[in-house]
N, C-alpha and C positions, 0 to 999 in steps of 0.2 A: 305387426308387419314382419315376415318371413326375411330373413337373412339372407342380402342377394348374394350368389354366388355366382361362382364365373359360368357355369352349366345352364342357369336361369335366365342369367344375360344372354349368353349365348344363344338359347333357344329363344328367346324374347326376338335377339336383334335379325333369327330367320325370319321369325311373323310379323316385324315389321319389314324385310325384306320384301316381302311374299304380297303384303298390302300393297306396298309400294310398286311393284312390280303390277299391280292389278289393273293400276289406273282408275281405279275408282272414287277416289279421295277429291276431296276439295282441294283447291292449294292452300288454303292455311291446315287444313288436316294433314294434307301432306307434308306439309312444311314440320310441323309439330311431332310429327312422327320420322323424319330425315332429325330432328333435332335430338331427340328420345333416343334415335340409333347411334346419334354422334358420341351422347354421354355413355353408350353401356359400350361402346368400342373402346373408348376411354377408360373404360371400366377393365374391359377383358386383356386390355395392353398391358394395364400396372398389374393386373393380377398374371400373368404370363411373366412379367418381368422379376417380379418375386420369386417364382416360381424358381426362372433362370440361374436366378442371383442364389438359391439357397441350394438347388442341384450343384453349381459350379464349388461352392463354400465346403457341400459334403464333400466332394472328390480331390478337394484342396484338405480335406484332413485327414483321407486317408494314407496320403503320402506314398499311394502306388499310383493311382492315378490321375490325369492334370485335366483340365478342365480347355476344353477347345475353343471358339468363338461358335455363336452356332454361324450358320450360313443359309440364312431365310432364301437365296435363292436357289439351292440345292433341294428345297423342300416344297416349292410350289409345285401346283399342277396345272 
């Protein structure tokens, strides 16, 4: 089995989107498939937060620059 990564989830949890959005599904299909989206959102959050945590860590050594909070509502659309 292929090593998930956040880009595989990612794309995974638009085609479960996408299904989902179709209305085609049974409700336990869909149910199964809302539960599938839950764990790679969960997936793509810890992997985001690492991310966060290791950007903020470099900028904390370079000692020129500080590390900000980000501000997720600055960044929706």
């Amino acid at each position: 089995m292929a090593k998930k990564t956040f880009e595989s989830a990612l794309a995974r949890l638009e085609k479960i989107t996408e299904e989902l959005e179709d209305g085609d599904l049974s409700l336990e299909a869909s149910l199964k498939k809302f539960n599938e989206g839950i764990e790679l959102t969960e997936f793509c959050n810890a992997r985001l937060t690492e991310a966060r945590t290791k950007v903020e860590i470099l900028l904390e050594k370079s000692g020129r620059l500080q590390a900000e909070p980000f501000d997720e509502l600055e960044h929706e659309d």
